[in-house]
matplotlib code that plots the C-alpha trace (Angstrom):
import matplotlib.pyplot as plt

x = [20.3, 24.2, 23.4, 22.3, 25.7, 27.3, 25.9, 27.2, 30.3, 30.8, 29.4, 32.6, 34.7, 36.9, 38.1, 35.8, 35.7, 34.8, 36.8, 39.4, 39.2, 42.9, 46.0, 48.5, 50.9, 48.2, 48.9, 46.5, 44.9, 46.2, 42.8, 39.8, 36.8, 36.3, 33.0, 31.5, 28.3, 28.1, 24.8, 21.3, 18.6, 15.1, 12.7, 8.9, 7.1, 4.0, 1.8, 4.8, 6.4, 9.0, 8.0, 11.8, 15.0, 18.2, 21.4, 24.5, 27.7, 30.8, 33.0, 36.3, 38.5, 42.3, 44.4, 47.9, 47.7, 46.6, 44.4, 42.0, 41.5, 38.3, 38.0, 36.5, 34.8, 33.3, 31.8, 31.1, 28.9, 26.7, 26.5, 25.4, 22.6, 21.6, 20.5, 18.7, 21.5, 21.8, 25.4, 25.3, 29.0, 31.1, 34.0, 37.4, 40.8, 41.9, 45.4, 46.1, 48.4, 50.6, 52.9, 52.2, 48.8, 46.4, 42.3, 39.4, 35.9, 32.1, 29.5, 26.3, 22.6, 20.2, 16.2, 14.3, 10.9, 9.2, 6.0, 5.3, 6.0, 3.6, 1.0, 2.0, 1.3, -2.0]
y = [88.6, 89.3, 93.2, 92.9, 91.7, 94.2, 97.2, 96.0, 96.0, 99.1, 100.6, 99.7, 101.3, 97.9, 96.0, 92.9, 90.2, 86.4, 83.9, 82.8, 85.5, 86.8, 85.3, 83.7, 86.5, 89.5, 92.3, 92.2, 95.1, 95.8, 94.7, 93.6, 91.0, 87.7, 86.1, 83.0, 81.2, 78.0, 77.3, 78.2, 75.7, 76.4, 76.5, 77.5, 74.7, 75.0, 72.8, 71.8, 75.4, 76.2, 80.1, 81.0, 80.9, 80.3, 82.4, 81.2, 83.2, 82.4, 85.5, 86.3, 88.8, 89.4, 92.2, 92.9, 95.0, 92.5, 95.6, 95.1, 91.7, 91.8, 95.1, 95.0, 91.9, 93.6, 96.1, 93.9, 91.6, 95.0, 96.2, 92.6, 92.2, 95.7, 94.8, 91.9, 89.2, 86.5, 85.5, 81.7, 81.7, 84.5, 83.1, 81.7, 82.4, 80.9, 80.9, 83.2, 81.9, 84.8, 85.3, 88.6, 88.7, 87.1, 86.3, 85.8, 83.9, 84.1, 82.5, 83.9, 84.0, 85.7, 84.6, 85.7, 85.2, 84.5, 84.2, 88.0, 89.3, 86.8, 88.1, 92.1, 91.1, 89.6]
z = [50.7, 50.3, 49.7, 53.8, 54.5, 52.0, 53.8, 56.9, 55.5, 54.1, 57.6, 58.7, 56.1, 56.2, 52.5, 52.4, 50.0, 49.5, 51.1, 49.2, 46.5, 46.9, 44.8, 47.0, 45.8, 45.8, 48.8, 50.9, 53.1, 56.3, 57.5, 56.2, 56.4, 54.3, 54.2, 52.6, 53.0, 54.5, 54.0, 52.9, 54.2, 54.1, 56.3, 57.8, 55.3, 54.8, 51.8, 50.0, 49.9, 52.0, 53.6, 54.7, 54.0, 56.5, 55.3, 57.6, 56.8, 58.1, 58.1, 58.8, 60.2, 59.3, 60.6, 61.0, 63.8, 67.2, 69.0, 66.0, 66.2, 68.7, 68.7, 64.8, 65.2, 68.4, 66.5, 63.1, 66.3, 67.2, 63.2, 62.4, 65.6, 64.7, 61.7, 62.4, 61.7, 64.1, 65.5, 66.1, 67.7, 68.8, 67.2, 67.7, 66.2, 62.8, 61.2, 57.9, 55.1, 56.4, 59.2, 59.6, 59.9, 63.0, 62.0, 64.1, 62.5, 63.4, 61.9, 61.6, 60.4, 58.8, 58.3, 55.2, 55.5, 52.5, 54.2, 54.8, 51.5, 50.3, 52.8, 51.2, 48.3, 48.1]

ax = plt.figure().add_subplot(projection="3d")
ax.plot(x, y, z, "-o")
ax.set_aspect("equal")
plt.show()
């Protein structure tokens, strides 16, 4: 499932990384997207087996430059519904370990169903 997120990603020609992967002292990007997943329930049971699977990402925004702040998240939102992702909040604005930069965070879904490739397969 993180190859989903991946490609959105690199649609958007932005650095990405997980969520605390950076050394306090490393440089970072001018701009670029963090991610990190919050949680993976499942879901759609059906005789003991569970049928799908619930990916919720949190991810992250940083950017030095204000005018990107919802501009990029604005078009991460589209990327991300496009591709069948579903965006649980449309964010709010969280603090960076650096002055100079400002960040914005969403947090958002994805359902695997299990269930149909089982149905392929047989």
């Amino acid at each position: 499932m993180w190859g989903e997120l991946e490609e959105v990603f690199k649609s958007l020609n932005l650095p990405y990384s997980r969520q605390g992967s950076y050394e306090s002292d490393a440089e970072f990007p001018d701009s670029f997207f963090t991610f990190w997943n919050f949680n993976t329930p499942e879901s759609g049971w059906y005789d003991n087996e569970s049928h799908k699977t619930i990916w919720i990402w949190q991810v992250y925004f940083y950017t030095k430059d204000p005018n990107l702040l919802y501009t990029e998240m604005d078009l991460l939102v589209a990327e991300l519904k496009k591709r069948g992702f579903i965006i649980e909040t449309r964010g709010q604005d969280v603090k960076c370990e650096r002055p100079d930069y400002i960040g914005r965070y969403i947090r958002v879904a994805y359902i695997q169903n299990h269930f149909e490739k089982e149905i392929q397969n047989a």
